[in-house]
Residue, then its C-alpha position, 0 to 999 in steps of 0.5 A: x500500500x505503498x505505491x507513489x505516483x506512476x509507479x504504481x500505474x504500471x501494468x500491476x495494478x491491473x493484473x492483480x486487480x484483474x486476478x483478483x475479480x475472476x476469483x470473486x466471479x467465479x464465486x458470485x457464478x458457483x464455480x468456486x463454493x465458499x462454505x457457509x450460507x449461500x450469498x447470491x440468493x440476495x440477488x437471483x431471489x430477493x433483488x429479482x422479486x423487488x424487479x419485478x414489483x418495481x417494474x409494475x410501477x410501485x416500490x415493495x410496500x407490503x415487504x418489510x425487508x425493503x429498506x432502502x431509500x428510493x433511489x435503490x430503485x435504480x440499482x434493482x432495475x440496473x439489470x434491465x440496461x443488460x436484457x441479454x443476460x439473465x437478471x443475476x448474471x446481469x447485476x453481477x456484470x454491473x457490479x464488476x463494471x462498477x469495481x473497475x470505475x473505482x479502480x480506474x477513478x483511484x489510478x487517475x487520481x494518483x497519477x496528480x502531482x501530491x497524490x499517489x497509488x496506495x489508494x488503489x491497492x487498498x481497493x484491490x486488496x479490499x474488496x476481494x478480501x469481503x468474498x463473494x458478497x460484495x458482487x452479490x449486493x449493491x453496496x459496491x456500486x454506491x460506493x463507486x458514487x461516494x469514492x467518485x464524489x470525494x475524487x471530484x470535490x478536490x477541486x468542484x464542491x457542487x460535484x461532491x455535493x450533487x453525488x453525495x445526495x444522488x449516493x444518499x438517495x441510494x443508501x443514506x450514508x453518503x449524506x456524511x461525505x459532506x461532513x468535512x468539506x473545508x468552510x466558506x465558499x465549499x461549504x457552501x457550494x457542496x451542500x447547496x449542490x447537494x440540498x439541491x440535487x437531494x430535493x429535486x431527485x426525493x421528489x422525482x421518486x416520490x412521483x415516480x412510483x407510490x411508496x418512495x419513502x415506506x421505508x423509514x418505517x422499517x428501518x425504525x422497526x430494526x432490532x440488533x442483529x447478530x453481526x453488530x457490535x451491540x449483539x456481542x453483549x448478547x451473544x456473550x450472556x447468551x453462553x451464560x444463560x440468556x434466554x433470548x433467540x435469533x430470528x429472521x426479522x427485516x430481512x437479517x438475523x436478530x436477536x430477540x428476547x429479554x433486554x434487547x430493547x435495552x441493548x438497541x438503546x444503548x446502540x442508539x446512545x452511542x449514535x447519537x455521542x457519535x453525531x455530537x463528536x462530529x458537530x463538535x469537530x465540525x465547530x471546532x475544526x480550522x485547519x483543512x487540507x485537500x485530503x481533509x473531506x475525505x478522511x471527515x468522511x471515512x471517520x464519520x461513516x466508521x463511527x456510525x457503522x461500528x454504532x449501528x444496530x445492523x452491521x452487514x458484511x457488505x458495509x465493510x466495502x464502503x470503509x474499504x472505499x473510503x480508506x483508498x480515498x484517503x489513501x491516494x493523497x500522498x500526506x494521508x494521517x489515515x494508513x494505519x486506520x485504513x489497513x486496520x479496515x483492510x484486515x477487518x474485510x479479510x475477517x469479516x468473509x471468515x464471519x460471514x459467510x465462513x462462519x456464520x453458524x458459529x455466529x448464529x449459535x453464539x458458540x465460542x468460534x463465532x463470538x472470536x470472530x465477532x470480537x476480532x471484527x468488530x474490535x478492528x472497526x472500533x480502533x479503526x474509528x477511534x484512531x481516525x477520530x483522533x487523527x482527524x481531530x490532531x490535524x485539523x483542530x488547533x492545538x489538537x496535536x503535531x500532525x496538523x500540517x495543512x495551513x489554516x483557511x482564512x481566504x476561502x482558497x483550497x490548500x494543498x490542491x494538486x494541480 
């Protein structure tokens, strides 16, 4: 991960980038099995179910798995831009398109002066690391329009904030990508674009096709599933006693049962200390580099994983994503952060889907597993939080190197 500028744009990067993709192809097709649950039924039979309902002109109403914003939509009709091939053959294809734009945005954008290619090896490394279930969801592909998003508000703010709402309008979290855009002019700029583009595209959906928006409902109705960092206090008093369960709720395994409710209030809690860290960053924050938005936005989207009540494997490739933008600018304060979230991918595929029977059962392999994961995601988060705060706070520490913004000029931009 160590690639400086045109070195690292040689031929390597394609080959392994290239070697790398046939192996999860051959996964997400069943040539090669992994062990555990089978990851591609999301597609052939759940995302072809929401095709087909969406292609009658409405959202999936009466199905509480769905819960997703409207802009989803296009990712689950996506398959129809390719009507030769059959609907999961078709997604998957996209998805590896999708794979290859990210590789190819990294290596352009380490091809500039003050920038380099270690961003594009983390995304090589990463995203294979996840197994089969990053082709056989579509997080990969609003993570192609977050890490576009950052690449282009280097040097267009209304690009960044017009593709943070587009991402935001297909999974919510890219709505954070605007959390660290320099104050001022960007600022101003980025979140215009961005309220702008958020309105018109949640009125053309609500237009569109009815139940655009059912979706808050059952996201407000979701409990702690198994993978989350709340669920360890569960599976751990479930090995001394606990007399709670896993059931299939919302479309995930969660746990149900004595306390549980309790645990999601406590999961909620450490959301709403994350935000208020963010908004007091936010305040206090006065020294900003060009590599300052897209390290904001890899803290906030860490802390808010590791406190949610749901944290699905394929999440991990929005961190992966994340790291790599970071990554590209050649002052990152984000390495050791970012290699954390590599290695965390790698034991996420042995939490899921390797071991995820061990995960549901709570036995000792699979409460490690968890541990490990989710041990990884939080050092992650606290190391980045701490690092963002030492280089763009006064005061906060030796690693603040890019000069204050008093004149509404970028600082550090390459050109």
């Amino acid at each position: 991960m160590t690639g400086r500028g045109p070195s690292g744009t040689g031929p390597w990067p394609y080959a392994v980038w290239a070697l790398s993709r046939v192996w999860l192809l051959l996964c997400a097709f069943k040539a090669v099995t992994v062990p555990g649950p089978d990851v591609t039924v999301d597609v052939s039979v759940i995302y072809r179910g929401w095709y087909e309902v969406l292609l009658t002109g409405t959202y999936p109403l009466s199905d509480v798995t769905w819960q997703y914003p409207p802009g989803a939509a296009l990712a689950i009709l996506s398959p129809a831009l390719l009507p030769f091939w059959e609907y999961a053959t078709a997604f998957v294809v996209l998805v590896l398109l999708c794979d290859a734009l990210v590789l190819g945005l990294l290596l352009y954008a380490g091809r500039r002066p003050g920038m380099r290619a270690a961003g594009a090896w983390v995304w090589i490394a990463g995203v294979p690391l996840l197994g089969p279930t990053v082709y056989a969801r579509y997080d990969l592909m609003v993570t192609a329009v977050a890490v576009a998003a950052l690449l282009a508000g280097v040097r267009r703010p209304r690009a960044l904030g017009a593709l943070a709402a587009f991402g935001a309008l297909l999974k919510g979290w890219p709505v954070l990508l605007l959390v660290g855009v320099r104050k001022g002019r960007p600022t101003r700029a980025a979140w215009s674009a961005a309220a702008l583009a958020a309105g018109g595209l949640a009125l053309s959906f609500a237009l569109w096709m009815p139940g655009a928006f059912a979706f808050l409902a059952f996201q407000r109705d979701r409990g702690i599933e198994v993978e989350s960092l709340g669920s360890l206090v569960l599976h751990v008093a479930r090995r001394f006693g606990w007399e709670g369960r896993v059931e299939l709720r919302y479309g995930s395994l969660e746990f149900v049962g004595p306390h549980v409710g309790l645990v999601s209030s406590l999961t909620l809690g450490l959301g709403v200390l994350a935000l208020g860290w963010l908004l007091l960053w936010r305040l206090r924050a006065r020294t900003f580099a060009v590599r300052t938005p897209a390290e904001a936005a890899f803290t906030a989207v860490l802390l808010f994983t590791v406190t949610s009540r749901v944290i699905s494997p394929q999440y991990v490739v929005w961190l992966v994503g994340l790291a790599a933008v970071c990554l590209v600018f050649r002052e990152a304060a984000m390495t050791l952060p970012a290699v954390l979230v590599v290695v965390a991918a790698g034991v996420t595929l042995l939490e899921f889907p390797i071991g995820f029977g061990h995960v549901v059962a709570s036995d000792l392999w699979g409460v490690t597993l968890l541990f490990v994961r989710n041990g990884l995601l939080v050092a992650a988060s606290l190391l980045a939080a701490r690092r963002l705060w030492r280089s763009t706070v006064p005061g906060g520490g030796p690693t603040a190197s890019a000069r204050p913004v008093g004149d509404g000029q970028p600082s550090r931009v390459p050109r």
